[in-house]
VEXDREN-818699 format. One record per residue (C-alpha): x negated, z, y negated; residue in three letters. Coordinates in steps of 0.2 Angstrom, whole numbers, padded with zeros to 4 digits, always signed. Example, Ala and Ser with C-alpha at 12.3 -4.5 7.8 and 13.67 -1.06 7.14 Angstrom:
BEGIN
-0062+0039+0022ALA -0068+0036+0005SER 
***
This chain:
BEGIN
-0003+0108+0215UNK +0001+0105+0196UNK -0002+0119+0187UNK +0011+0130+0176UNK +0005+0124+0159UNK +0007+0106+0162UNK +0025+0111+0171UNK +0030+0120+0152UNK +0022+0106+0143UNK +0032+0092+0152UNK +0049+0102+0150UNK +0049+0103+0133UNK +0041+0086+0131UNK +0060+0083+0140UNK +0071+0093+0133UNK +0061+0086+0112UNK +0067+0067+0121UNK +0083+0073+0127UNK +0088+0080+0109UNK +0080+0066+0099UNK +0091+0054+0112UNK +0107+0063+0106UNK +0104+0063+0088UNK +0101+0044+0089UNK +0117+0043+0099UNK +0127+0054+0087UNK +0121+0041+0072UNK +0140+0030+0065UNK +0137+0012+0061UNK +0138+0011+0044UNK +0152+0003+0036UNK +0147-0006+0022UNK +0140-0022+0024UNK +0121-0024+0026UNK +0113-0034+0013UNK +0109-0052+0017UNK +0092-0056+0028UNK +0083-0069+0037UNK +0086-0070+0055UNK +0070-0065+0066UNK +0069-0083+0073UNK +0069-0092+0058UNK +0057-0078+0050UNK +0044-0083+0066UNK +0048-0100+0066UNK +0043-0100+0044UNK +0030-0089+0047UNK +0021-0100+0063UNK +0023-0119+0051UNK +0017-0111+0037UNK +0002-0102+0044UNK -0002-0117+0055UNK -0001-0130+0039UNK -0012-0117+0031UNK -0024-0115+0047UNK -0025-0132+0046UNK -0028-0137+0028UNK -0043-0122+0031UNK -0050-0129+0045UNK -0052-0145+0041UNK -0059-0143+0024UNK -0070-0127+0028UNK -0073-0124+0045UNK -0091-0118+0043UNK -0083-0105+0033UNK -0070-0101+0045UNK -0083-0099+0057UNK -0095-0088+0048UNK -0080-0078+0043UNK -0073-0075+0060UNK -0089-0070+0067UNK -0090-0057+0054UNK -0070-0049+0058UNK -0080-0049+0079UNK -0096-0039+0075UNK -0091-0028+0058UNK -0072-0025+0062UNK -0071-0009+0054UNK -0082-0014+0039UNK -0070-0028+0036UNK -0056-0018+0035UNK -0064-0008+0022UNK -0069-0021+0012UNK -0053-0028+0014UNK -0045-0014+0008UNK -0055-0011-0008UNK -0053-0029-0012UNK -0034-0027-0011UNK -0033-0012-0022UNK -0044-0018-0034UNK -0033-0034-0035UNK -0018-0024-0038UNK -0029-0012-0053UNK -0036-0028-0060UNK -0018-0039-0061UNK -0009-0021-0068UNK -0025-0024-0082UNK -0022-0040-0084UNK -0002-0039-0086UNK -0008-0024-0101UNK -0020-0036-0109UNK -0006-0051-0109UNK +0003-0041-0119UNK -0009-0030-0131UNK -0019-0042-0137UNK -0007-0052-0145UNK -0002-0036-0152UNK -0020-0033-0159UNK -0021-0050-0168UNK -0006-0045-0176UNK -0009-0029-0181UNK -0027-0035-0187UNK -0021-0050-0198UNK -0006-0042-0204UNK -0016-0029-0209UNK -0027-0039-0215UNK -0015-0048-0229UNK -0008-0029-0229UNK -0024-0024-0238UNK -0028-0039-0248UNK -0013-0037-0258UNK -0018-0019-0261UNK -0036-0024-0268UNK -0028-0040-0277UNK -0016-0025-0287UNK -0029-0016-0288UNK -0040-0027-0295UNK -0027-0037-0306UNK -0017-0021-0309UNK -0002-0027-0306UNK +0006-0015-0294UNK +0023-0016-0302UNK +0024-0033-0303UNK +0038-0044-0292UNK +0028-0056-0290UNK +0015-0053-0274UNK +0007-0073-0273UNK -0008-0068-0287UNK -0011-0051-0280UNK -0015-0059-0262UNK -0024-0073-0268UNK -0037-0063-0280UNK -0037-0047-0264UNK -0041-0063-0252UNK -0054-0070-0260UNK -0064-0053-0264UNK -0061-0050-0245UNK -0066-0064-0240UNK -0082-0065-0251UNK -0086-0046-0244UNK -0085-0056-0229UNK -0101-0064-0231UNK -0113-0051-0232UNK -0120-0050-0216UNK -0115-0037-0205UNK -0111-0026-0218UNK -0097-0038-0222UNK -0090-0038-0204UNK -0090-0017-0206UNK -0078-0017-0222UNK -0067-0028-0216UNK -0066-0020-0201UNK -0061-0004-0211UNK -0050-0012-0220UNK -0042-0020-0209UNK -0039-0004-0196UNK -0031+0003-0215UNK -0017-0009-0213UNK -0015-0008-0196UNK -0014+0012-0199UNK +0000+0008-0213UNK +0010-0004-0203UNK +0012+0010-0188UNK +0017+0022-0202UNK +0028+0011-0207UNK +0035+0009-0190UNK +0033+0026-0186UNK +0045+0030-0201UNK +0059+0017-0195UNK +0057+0005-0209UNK 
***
């Protein structure tokens, strides 16, 4: 005899189906146009060549490989999953880096040698003074070669430069930070 709760639990498992089937059945075709996409057939048929020329290619140049790999997925499946898993975000982290460093570093060089020049101009004035002067050519060239001179003194050289060179930077942002 089949007992009460499993009578209650298999009615309203019947009466949940019965409802979901209507809602489904109440649902209207939509009337725009579906965007285009690939058949299912063709999708397989792309999907089967191109894992099979793949397959191939592997097998025939790594099969030890292919072997030692396989036999891994068999007796670690979970762990492979894991693994599999980490390596896939970490790909996606690592290419996100990569994409931000393609387009910072560039921007450091920038910032450094402009900044760079930025400065030298400032110790060439201050050095020649001649910060009213139109003419900017004398100013860089003396501010470059005392830079460049500090620029030998070991390790002690690479420090001021440094400095000076995050000063320009600083004045470049302020710059752009003031819209001119």
């Amino acid at each position: 005899m089949v007992s009460r709760r499993t009578l209650r639990l298999a009615g309203s498992a019947t009466v949940a189906l019965a409802a979901l089937a209507g809602v489904a059945a109440a649902q209207q075709v939509p009337t725009t146009p579906n965007t285009p996409s690939i058949s299912p057939v063709l999708s397989f048929a792309i999907s089967l060549v191109f894992n099979l020329v793949v397959g191939g290619i592997a097998v025939a140049a790594a099969p030890g490989y292919l072997r030692r790999t396989s036999a891994r997925v068999r007796n670690n499946p979970g762990s492979t999953l894991l693994w599999g898993l980490i390596a896939f975000i970490g790909l996606i982290l690592a290419s996100i880096l990569i994409i931000t460093l393609i387009v910072t570093i560039p921007a450091l060089l920038v910032l450094g040698i402009v900044g760079n020049v930025i400065v030298a101009v400032v110790v060439g004035m201050a050095v020649t003074r001649s910060a009213n002067d139109d003419n900017l050519f004398v100013p860089l060239a003396v501010g470059v070669l005392i830079i460049s001179l500090i620029g030998l003194i070991p390790f002690l050289g690479a420090v001021v430069n440094f400095v000076l060179g995050m000063m320009g930077g600083g004045a470049m942002v302020n710059e752009f930070r003031d819209g001119r």
